[in-house]
Steps between C-alpha positions, in 0.01 A plus 500: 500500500550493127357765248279306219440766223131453314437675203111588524451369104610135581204354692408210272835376531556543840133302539608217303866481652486527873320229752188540646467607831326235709138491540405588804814645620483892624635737216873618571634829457684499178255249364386591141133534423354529140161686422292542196564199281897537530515881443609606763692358812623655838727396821320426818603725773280297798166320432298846491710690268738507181707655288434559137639720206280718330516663137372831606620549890819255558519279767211520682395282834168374517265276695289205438190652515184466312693629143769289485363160704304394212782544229769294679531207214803334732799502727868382454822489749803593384766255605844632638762261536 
């Protein structure tokens, strides 16, 4: 499987360069979801958790719960050849 390196500061460009995932499809791991208005993004591990990099603690793995469900603005697939 190849490595895809993501620095944490590039979210707005990885929003606006990599394809949607479809609607209605489940969420696969590796999958990149964006939160608070392009601020911050993470890698989905399985639908009920994810990666993401904080400024204070590192990489940290979270869930969806009740924090982070409402901030998800959208989700993009990276494509590997």
């Amino acid at each position: 499987m190849p490595v895809v390196l993501i620095k944490r500061t590039t979210t707005c460009k990885l929003y606006v360069s990599l394809p949607e995932a479809p609607a209605g499809e489940d969420w696969l791991s590796g999958d990149i979801v964006f939160f608070d208005d392009l601020r911050n993004c993470g890698i989905v591990n399985s639908r009920p958790d994810f990666y993401h990099a904080g400024t204070t603690i590192g990489i940290a793995r979270a869930g969806f719960n009740p924090l982070w469900r409402p901030k998800v603005v959208g989700l993009r697939r990276i494509v590997v050849p």
